[in-house]
DRENLO-862758 format. One record per residue (C-alpha): x, y, z. Coordinates in steps of 0.2 Angstrom, whole numbers, plus 5000, padded with zeros to 4 digits. Layout:
// DRENLO-862758
XYZ;...
// end
This chain:
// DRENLO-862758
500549285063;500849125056;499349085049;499749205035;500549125019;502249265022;502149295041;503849385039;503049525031;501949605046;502549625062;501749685077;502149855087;502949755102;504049695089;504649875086;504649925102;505949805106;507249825095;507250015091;509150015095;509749905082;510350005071;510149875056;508349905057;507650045049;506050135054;504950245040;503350335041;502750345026;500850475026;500050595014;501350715019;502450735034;501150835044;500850695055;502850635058;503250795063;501950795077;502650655084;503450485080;504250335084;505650355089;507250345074;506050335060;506250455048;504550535037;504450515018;503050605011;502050514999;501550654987;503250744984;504550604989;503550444980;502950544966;503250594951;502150754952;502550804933;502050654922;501050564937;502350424940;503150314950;504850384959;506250344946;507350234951;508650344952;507650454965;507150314974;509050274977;509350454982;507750464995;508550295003;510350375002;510050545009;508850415023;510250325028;509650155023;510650005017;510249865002;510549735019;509449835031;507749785037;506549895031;505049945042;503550055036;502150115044;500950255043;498950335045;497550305038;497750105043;499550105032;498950155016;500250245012;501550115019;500849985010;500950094993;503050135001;503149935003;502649924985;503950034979;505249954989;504849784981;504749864964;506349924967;507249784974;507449784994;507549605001;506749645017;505349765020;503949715034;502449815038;502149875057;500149795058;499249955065;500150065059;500350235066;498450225075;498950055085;500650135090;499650295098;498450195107;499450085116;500250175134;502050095135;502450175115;503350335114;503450465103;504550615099;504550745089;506550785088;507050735069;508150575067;509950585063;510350475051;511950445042;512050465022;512250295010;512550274994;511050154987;510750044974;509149974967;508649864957;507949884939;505949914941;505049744944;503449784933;502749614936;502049704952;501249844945;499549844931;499349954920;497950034911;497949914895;498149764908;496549824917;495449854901;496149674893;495449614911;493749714911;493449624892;494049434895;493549404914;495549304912;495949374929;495349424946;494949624946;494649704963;494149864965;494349914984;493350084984;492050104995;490150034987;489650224987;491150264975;491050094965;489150114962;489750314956;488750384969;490250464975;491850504966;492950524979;492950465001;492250605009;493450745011;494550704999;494750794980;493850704967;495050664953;494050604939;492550654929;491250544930;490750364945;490750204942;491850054941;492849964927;491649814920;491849674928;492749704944;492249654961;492049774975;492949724991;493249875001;495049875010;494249925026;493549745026;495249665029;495649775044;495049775063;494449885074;496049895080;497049935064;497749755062;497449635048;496049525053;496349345052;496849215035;495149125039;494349285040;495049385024;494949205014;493049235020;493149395014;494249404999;493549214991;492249114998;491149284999;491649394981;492249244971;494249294971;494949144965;496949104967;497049014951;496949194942;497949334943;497349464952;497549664952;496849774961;496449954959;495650104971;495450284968;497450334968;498350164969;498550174989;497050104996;497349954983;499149954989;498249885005;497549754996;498749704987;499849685002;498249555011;498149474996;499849434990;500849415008;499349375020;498349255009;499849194998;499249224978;500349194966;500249334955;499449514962;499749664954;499249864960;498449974945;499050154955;498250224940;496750174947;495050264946;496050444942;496750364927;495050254920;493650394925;494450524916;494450394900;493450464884;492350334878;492850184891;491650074895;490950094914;489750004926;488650094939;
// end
C-alpha cells in the first residue's frame, strides 16, 4: 500500500487477522444497522449502527459531540487506541464512521480495505456471532473539525464560481435524474439531477472486484487525467446521503493525497428537495 499518499490509513484483512488480541486495537463494524453484525463478525468488534448511533434522526445531523463520546465510552474505546472500521456495501458506511472519528478528533483510525465482503470470502477468517465484551471508558473528543465537512451554502458558492473541484459520486443514472435513488433504496428527494457544475465519478470506479481500492495510478487515472479533478482545488464531494461520498472522500484525500477534501452529507437529500435551486440533467 505504499503507493498511496497516507498508506497508514488502509490496512489489509491479514493485517487484522493477526493482531485481533491486542487489545489496544479496536475493531468496529460500522453498516446500515446492525443486522449484518449480529449475523456474524470478526471477532471483538463491536457493531454501531449508522442510522440510530451516527445520526442525529431529529434535525438530520451529525452525532453531537457529546454522543459521539458516549457511543465510544459505552464501546470501550480509548483517545490512544487504534481505531479500525469496516463494513458492507464496499465500507460505505465505515468510511462515513472514519469521517466522524476525524471530525471528532481520534489520532488513529484506519480502514479494513474490503471491508466486511473481502473478510467473508477469504477461508482462514472467522466469524462469531457471540457479542463483544467490552470494558466502559470515559471519552473525550475534540471540538467538531468543520474543515472536513461542506455544507449546503459551500456547494451552491461551488456550483456558481467553478473555484473548486465538485464530485458528485452517484451512479450516471441518478446524476442524469433518470433515477432518484440506487435501485432498492428510498428515494429522498423530489425531483433528478445534479448540482451545476459537478463532475460525475461514480465511487464504484475506485473499488475492485475484490472490494479493495484499486491502485494510485489507477484512481489518478480515474479521479484526474479522466474527469478533470485537479489537486490545486479543493474539492468536495457529495452522493445521495453523504456515505457513498464518504468513500470518495476517503480515495481522495488518504489514497491520492489532496490537500483539502470535504463530504457535503447533506448531499442530494438536502439539494433535490431545494425550492428554486438550480439543477442539471
Amino acid at each position: 500500500m505504499n503507493q498511496y499518499a497516507h498508506p497508514e490509513m488502509l490496512v489489509t484483512t491479514d493485517w487484522v487477522n493477526e493482531r485481533l488480541n491486542d487489545p489496544k486495537i479496536k475493531l468496529v463494524e460500522i453498516d446500515v444497522d446492525t443486522q449484518a453484525y449480529e449475523a456474524g463478525h470478526i471477532p471483538g468488534s463491536v457493531g454501531f449502527n449508522w442510522q440510530t448511533q451516527l445520526q442525529d434522526q431529529i434535525v438530520r445531523d451529525i452525532i453531537s459531540k457529546e454522543d459521539f463520546e458516549e457511543l465510544l465510552g459505552k464501546s470501550g474505546v480509548e483517545k490512544d487506541d487504534t481505531v479500525i472500521v469496516y463494513g458492507d456495501n464496499n465500507n460505505w458506511f465505515a468510511a462515513y464512521g472514519l469521517w466522524i472519528f476525524k471530525i471528532y478528533g481520534h489520532a488513529d483510525v484506519r480502514l479494513m480495505d474490503g471491508g466486511r465482503l473481502k473478510w467473508l470470502n477469504e477461508d482462514d477468517k472467522e466469524l462469531v456471532t457471540t457479542p463483544t465484551e467490552v470494558t466502559p471508558t470515559t471519552y473525550r473528543a475534540d471540538d467538531a473539525d468543520e474543515s472536513l465537512r461542506a455544507f449546503l451554502t459551500d456547494a451552491m458558492e461551488v456550483s456558481k464560481s467553478a473555484s473548486e473541484n465538485l464530485v458528485d459520486v452517484r451512479s450516471p443514472d441518478e446524476f442524469t435524474g433518470k433515477i432518484l435513488a440506487p435501485p432498492g433504496l428510498p428515494e429522498t428527494c423530489q425531483r433528478g439531477g445534479h448540482i451545476p457544475g459537478a463532475k460525475n465519478v461514480p465511487w464504484v470506479t475506485a473499488v475492485a472486484e475484490d472490494g479493495t481500492f484499486k491502485s494510485a495510478d489507477e484512481l489518478r487515472k480515474i479521479y484526474m487525467e479522466d474527469q478533470g479533478v485537479t489537486p490545486d482545488k479543493p474539492t468536495i464531494a457529495y452522493c445521495r446521503i453523504g456515505e457513498r461520498s464518504s468513500h470518495t472522500w476517503f480515495a481522495l484525500k488518504y489514497l491520492l493525497g489532496l490537500e483539502n477534501v470535504r463530504n457535503y452529507d447533506g448531499s442530494w437529500t438536502e439539494y433535490g428537495n431545494l425550492v428554486n435551486a438550480p439543477v442539471e440533467k
